[in-house]
C-alpha distance (Angstrom), angle and dihedral (degrees) to the residues before:
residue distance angle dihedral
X1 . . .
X2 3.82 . .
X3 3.62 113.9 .
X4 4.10 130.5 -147.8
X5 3.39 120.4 -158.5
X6 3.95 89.6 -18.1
X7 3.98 91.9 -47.9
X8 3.49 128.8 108.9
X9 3.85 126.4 -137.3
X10 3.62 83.3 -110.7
X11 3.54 106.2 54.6
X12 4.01 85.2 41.3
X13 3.97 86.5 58.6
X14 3.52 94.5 42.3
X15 4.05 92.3 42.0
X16 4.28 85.6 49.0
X17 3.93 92.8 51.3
X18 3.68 99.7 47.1
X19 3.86 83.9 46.7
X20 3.88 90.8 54.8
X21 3.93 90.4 44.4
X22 3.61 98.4 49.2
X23 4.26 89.3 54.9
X24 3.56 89.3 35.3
X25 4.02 95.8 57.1
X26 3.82 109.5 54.4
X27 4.24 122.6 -132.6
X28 3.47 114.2 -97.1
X29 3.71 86.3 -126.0
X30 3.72 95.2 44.0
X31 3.70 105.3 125.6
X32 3.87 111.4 -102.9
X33 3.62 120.5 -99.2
X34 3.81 119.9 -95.8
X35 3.50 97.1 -85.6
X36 4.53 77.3 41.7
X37 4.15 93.8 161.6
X38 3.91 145.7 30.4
X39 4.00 117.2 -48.8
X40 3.31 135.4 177.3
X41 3.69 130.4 11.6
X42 4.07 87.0 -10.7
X43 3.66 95.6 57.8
X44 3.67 89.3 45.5
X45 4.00 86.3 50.8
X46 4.20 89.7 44.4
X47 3.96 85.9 49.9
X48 3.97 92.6 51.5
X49 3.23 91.9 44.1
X50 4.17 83.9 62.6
X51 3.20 92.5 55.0
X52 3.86 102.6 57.6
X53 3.66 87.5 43.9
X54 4.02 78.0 53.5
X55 4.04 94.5 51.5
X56 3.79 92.3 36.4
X57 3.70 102.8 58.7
X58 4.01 94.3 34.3
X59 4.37 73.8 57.7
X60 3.16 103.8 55.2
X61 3.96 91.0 33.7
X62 4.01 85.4 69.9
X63 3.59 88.5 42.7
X64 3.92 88.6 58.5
X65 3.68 95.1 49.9
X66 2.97 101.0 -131.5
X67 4.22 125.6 148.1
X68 3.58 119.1 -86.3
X69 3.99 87.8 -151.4
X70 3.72 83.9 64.8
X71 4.32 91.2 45.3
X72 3.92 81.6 46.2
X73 4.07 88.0 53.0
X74 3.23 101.1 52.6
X75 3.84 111.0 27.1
X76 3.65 88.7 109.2
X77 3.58 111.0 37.1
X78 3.37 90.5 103.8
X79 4.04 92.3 66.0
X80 4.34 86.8 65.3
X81 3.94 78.6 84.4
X82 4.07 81.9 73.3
X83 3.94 86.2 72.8
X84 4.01 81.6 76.8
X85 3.96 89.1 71.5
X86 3.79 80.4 64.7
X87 3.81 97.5 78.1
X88 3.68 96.8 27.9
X89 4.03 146.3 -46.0
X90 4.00 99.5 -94.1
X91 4.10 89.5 58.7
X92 3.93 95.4 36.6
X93 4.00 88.7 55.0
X94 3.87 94.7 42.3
X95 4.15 93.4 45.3
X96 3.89 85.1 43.1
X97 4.09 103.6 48.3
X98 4.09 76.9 38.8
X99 3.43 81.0 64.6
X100 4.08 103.4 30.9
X101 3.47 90.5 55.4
X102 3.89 122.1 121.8
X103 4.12 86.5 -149.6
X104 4.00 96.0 78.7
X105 3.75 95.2 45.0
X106 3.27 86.9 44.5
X107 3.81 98.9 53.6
X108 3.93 87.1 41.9
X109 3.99 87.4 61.0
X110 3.58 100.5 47.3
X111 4.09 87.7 46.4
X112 3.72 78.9 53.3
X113 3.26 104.3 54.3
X114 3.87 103.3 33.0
X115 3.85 92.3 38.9
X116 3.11 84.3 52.3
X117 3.98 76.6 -126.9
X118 4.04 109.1 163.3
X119 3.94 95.2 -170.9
X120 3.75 91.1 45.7
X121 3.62 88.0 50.3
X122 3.63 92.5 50.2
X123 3.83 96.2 39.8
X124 3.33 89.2 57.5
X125 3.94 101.7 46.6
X126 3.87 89.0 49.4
X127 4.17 84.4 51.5
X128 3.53 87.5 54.1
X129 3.51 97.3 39.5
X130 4.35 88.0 56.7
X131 3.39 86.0 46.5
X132 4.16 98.9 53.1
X133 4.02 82.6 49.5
X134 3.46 95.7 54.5
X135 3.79 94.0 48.7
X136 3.45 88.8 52.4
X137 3.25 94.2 54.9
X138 3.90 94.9 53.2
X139 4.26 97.0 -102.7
X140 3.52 99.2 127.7
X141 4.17 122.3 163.8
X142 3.81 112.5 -58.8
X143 3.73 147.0 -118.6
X144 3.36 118.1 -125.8
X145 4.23 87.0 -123.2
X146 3.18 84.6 85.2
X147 4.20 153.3 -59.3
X148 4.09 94.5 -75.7
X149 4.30 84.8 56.5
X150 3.77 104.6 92.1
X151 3.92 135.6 152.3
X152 3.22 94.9 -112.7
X153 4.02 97.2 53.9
X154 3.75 129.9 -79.4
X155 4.06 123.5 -39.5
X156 3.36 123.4 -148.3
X157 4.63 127.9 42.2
X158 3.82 80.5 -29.2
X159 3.64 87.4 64.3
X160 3.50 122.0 101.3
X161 3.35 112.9 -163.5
C-alpha cells in the first residue's frame, strides 16, 4: 500500500473511524445533556416507584419486628457518603451511588433471610427504605458533573417537580 508521511491509507482509514467513533459515542461519565435525566410522565413513574419501595420495606420492617429506634438510627447513614463531595464531584457521586444503590440492600436482605440473619434483614430493609425516600424525593444516582446531575433529572431550582 502507498504510504504518506509513513502512514498507510489503511491505518489513515482506520485512524479516521476510530476518531469518528470515539466523538460519536459519549463517556460514561460525560455529564448528561441539559435535559441529563427522566422528565415527564417517566420521572413521575421513577418517583412512584420510590415511594412503594418506601411503603414496602417500612412493611415488612414491622413485620420483622424489629425497633423503630433502631430504623430511626440509621435511616440516614447512607447520606455520610455526601462527605465524598468534600474532596471533589467524581468521588462524592461514586461513594454516593455506592451508597444509592439497590445492590447492597439487596445483598443485606437475602443474607437476612437465608442466614437466617435478623439484623441483616433489617439493615437492609431500612437501606432500602432511605433509598425509596430519596427517589421520591427526586435524588436519584449522580453524574460526576456535579451533585444537582441525577438519573432521574436535575435536583435543586432546576428541578421541576
Amino acid at each position: 500500500m502507498a504510504a504518506v508521511d509513513g502512514v498507510t491509507v489503511a491505518e489513515l482509514l482506520s485512524a479516521t473511524r476510530v476518531a469518528t467513533l470515539r466523538r460519536a459515542a459519549p463517556a460514561l461519565d460525560a455529564p448528561p445533556a441539559l435535559d441529563g435525566g427522566a422528565t415527564g410522565g417517566v420521572r413521575t413513574l421513577l418517583r412512584l416507584e420510590g415511594l412503594v419501595v418506601l411503603a414496602g420495606a417500612v412493611i415488612a420492617y414491622q413485620q420483622v419486628g424489629a425497633g423503630w429506634g433502631a430504623f430511626a438510627l440509621f435511616f440516614l447513614l447512607p447520606d455520610l457518603s455526601l462527605l465524598g463531595y468534600l474532596r471533589d464531584a467524581r468521588t462524592g457521586a461514586l461513594l454516593y451511588n455506592a451508597a444509592h444503590s439497590y445492590l447492597g440492600p439487596a445483598a443485606l436482605i437475602a443474607a437476612g433471610v437465608l442466614g437466617p440473619q435478623p439484623v441483616a434483614l433489617a439493615l437492609g430493609l431500612v437501606w432500602t427504605a432511605h433509598i425509596g425516600f430519596d427517589r421520591l424525593l427526586g435524588y436519584g444516582l449522580k453524574y460526576v458533573s456535579g451533585f444537582g446531575a441525577t438519573h432521574l433529572g436535575p435536583v435543586g431550582r432546576a428541578d421541576p417537580w
